[in-house]
SELODO-270534 format. One record per residue: y negated, z, x negated of N, C-alpha, C, O in turn; residue in three letters. Coordinates in steps of 0.05 Angstrom, whole numbers, padded with zeros to 5 digits, always signed. Layout:
BEGIN
YZXYZXYZXYZXALA;...
This chain:
BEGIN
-00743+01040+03903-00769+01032+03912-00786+01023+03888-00786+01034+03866UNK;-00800+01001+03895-00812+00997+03872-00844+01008+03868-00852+01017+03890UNK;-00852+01009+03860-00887+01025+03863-00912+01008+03862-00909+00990+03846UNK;-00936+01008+03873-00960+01003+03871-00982+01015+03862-00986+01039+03867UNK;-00995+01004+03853-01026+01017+03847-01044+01012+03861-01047+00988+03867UNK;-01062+01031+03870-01083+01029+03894-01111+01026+03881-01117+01022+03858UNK;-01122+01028+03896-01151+01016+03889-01172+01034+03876-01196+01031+03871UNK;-01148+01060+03870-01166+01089+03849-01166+01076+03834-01186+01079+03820UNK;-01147+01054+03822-01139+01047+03792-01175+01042+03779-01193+01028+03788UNK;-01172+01059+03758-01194+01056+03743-01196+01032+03709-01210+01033+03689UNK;-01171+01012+03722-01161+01001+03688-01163+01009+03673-01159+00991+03655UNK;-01168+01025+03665-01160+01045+03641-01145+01029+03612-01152+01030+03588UNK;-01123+01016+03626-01106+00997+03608-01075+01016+03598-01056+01004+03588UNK;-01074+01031+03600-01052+01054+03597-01020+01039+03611-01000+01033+03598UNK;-01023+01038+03632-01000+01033+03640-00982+01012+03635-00957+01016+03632UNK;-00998+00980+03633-00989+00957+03628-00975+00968+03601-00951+00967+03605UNK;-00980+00977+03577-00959+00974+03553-00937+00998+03557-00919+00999+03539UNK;-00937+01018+03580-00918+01037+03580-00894+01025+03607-00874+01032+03620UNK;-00904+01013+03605-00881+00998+03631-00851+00981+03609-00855+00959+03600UNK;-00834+00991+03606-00814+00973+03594-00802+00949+03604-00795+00931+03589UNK;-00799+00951+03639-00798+00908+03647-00815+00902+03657-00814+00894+03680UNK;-00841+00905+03641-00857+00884+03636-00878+00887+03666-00898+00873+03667UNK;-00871+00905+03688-00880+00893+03713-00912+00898+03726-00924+00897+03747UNK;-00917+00904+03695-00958+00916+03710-00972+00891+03695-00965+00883+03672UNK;-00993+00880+03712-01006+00863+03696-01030+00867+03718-01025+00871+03741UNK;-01056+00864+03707-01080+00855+03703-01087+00840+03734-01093+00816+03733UNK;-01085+00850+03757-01100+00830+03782-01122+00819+03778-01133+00814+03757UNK;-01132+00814+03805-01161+00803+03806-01178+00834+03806-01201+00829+03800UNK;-01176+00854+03809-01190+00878+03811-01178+00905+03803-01190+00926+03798UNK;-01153+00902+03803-01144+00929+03779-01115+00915+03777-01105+00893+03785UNK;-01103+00941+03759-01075+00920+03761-01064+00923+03782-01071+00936+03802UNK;-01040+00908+03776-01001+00912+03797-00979+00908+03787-00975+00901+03764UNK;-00966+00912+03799-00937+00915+03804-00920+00899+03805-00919+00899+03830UNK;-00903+00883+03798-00891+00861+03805-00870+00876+03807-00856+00882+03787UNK;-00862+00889+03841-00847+00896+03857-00809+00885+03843-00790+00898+03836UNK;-00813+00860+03844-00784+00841+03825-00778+00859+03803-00755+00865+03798UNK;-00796+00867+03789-00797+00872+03758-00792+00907+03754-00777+00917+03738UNK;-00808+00919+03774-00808+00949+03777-00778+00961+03783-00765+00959+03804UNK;-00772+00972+03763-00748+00989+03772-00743+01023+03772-00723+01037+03771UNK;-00776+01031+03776-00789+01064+03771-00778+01066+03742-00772+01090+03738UNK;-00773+01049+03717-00760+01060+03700-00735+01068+03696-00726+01077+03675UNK;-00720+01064+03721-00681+01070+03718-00678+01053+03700-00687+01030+03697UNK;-00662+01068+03685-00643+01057+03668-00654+01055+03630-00643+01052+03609UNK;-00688+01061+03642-00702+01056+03618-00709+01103+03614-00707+01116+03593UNK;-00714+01112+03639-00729+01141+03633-00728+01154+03658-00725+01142+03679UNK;-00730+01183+03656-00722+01195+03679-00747+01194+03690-00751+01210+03708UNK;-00762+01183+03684-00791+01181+03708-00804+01155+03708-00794+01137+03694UNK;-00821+01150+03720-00839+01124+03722-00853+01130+03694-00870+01148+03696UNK;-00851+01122+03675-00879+01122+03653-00905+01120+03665-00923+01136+03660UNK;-00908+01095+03682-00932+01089+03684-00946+01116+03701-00967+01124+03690UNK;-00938+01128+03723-00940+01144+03726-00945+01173+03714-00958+01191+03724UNK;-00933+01174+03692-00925+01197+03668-00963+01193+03667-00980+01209+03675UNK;-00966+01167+03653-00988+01166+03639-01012+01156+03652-01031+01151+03637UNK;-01015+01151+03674-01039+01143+03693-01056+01174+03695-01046+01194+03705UNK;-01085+01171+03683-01092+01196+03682-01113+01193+03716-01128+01213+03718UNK;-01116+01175+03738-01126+01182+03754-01099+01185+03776-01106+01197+03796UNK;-01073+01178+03776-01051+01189+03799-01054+01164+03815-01047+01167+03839UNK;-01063+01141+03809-01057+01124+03830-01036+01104+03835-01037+01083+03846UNK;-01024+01113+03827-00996+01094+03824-00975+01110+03844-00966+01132+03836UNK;-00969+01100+03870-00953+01111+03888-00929+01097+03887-00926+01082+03868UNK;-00909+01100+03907-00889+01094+03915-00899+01070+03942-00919+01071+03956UNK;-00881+01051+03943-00885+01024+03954-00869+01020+03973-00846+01012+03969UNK;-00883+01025+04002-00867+01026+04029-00855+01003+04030-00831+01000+04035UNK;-00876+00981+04025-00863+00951+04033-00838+00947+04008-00829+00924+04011UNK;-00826+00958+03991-00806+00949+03977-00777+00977+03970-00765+00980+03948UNK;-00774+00990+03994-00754+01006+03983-00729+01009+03975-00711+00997+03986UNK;-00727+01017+03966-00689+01012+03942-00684+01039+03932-00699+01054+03921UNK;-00659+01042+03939-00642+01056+03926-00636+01069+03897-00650+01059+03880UNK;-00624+01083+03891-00625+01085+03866-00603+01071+03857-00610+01058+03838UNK;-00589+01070+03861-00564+01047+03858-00569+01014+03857-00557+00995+03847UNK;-00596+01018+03873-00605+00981+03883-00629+00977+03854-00630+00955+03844UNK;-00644+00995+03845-00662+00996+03822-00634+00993+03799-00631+00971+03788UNK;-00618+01014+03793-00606+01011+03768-00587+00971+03770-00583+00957+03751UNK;-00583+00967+03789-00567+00941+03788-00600+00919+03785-00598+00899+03771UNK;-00619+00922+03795-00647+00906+03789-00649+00906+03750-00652+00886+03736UNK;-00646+00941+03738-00653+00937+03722-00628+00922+03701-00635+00913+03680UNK;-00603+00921+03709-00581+00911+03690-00584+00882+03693-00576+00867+03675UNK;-00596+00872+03719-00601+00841+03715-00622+00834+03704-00624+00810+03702UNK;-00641+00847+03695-00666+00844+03682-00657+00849+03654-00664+00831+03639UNK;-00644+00867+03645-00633+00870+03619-00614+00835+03611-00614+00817+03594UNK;-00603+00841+03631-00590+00806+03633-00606+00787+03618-00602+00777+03596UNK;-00630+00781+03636-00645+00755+03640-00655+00760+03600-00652+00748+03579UNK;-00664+00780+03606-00680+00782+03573-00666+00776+03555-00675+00766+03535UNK;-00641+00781+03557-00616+00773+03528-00618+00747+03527-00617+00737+03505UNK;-00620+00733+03547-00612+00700+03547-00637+00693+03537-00632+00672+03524UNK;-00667+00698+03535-00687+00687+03531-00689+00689+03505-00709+00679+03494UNK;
């Protein structure tokens, strides 16, 4: 599953640099998630960082995008992919 941030988000700025693919950036009113990009951190940590380090807890789990743990670790080996070639 990939995760979202809700509208507690206080931008803070914390999360966007603890994310390792890249998938939090800056909305029109707090950040998000680029669901594609989010892999909870498989393959990178045994937890969500961003989560680790969000000091208001608004960063949930994302009904509209659920996956596997098997379906996140193969998201994050093709993302490891794409980055080598660039």
């Amino acid at each position: 599953m990939a995760l979202l941030i809700n509208d507690l988000c206080i931008n803070c700025d914390v999360c966007e640099p603890a994310c390792p693919n890249e998938a939090i950036s800056q909305g029109v009113e707090f950040y998000e998630i680029d669901p594609a990009r989010c892999t909870e951190c498989v393959g990178h940590f045994d937890e969500p960082q961003c989560q680790v380090v969000c000091p208001v807890e608004c960063i949930l789990i994302d009904p509209e995008h659920t996956e596997s743990q098997t379906e996140l670790l193969s998201k994050y080996h093709q993302l490891q992919q794409s980055s080598a070639k660039d």
